[in-house]
C-alpha positions in Angstrom: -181.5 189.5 52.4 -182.1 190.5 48.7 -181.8 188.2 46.5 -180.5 187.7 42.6 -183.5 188.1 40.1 -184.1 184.3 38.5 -182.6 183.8 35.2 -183.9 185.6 31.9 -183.4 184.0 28.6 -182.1 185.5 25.5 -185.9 185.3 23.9 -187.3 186.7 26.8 -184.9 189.9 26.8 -184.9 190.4 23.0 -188.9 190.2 23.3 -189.1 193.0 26.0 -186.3 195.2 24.4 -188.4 194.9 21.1 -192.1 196.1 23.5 -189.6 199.0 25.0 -188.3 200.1 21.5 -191.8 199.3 19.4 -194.6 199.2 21.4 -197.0 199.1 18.7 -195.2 196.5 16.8 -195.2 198.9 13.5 -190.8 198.6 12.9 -190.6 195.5 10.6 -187.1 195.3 11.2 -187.8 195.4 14.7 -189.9 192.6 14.5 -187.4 190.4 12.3 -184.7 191.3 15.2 -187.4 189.8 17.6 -188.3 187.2 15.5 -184.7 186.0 14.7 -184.0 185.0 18.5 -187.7 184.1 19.4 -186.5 180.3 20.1 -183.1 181.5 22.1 -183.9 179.8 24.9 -180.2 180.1 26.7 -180.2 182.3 29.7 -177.8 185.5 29.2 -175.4 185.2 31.9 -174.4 182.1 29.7 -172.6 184.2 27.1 -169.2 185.1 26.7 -170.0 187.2 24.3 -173.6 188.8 24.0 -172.7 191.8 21.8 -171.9 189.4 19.3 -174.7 187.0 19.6 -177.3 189.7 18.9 -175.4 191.1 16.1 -178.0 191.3 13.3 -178.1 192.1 9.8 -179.6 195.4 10.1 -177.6 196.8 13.1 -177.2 200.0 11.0 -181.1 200.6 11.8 -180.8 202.9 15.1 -184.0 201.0 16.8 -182.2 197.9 15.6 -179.3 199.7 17.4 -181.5 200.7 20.4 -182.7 197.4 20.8 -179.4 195.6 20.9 -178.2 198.0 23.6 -181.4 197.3 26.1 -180.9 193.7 25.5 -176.9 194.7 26.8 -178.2 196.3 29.5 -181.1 194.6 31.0 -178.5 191.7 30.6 -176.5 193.3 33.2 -179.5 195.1 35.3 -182.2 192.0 35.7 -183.8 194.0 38.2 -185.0 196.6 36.3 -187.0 194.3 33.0 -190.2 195.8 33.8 -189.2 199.2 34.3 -190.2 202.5 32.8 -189.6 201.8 28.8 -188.2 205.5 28.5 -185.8 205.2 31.3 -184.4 201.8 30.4 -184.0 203.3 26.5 -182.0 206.3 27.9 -180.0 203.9 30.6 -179.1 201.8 28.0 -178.3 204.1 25.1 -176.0 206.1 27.5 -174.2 202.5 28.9 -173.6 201.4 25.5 -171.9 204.6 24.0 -170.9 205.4 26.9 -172.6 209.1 26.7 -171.6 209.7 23.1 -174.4 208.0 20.8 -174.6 207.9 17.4 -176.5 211.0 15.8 -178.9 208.3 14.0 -179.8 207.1 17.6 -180.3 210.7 18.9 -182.4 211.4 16.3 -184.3 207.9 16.6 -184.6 209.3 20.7 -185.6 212.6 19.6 -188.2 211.8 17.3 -189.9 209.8 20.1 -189.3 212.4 22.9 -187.1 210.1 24.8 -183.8 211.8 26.5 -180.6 211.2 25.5 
């Protein structure tokens, strides 16, 4: 019998989302989005409300943008934190906007060779 995968924090998602969307750790604003919840130590299945607890200052930015929506959707889909960075950044993008991103975030995929 399967069973659940254990319980990931807030820091720990935030932290992998940030390896998926800058893997070379050059997107300063990326890092500041890490940084800001690198002591969130509260599992995600706590939250009422996790869109609004990783709302961040630059949530214009589209790998700010990205970032927040593979946190959203590694929240929901434990099972698949160490999967393939391009795949989760396409499964996410599409869950979030429901198949409709913004053109910023299209561009941000495009410009990285990651499908929409």
């Amino acid at each position: 019998m399967a069973r659940e995968p254990d319980p990931i924090t807030l820091s720990q998602l935030v932290r992998r989302a940030a390896e998926i969307v800058d893997p070379n750790n050059e997107d300063t604003v990326v890092g500041e989005f890490e940084q800001r919840f690198e002591d969130a130590d509260e599992p995600v299945v706590g939250f009422e409300n996790l869109e609004e607890r990783i709302e961040f200052g630059a949530d214009e930015d589209p790998s700010v943008v990205v970032a927040q929506a593979v946190v959203l959707y590694l929240a929901h889909r434990r099972d698949e934190v160490e999967g393939d960075d391009e795949d989760i950044i396409s499964l996410a993008v599409r869950a979030e906007f429901e198949g409709n991103p913004p053109q910023s975030v299209l561009n941000w995929m495009a410009e990285r060779g990651v499908r929409a």
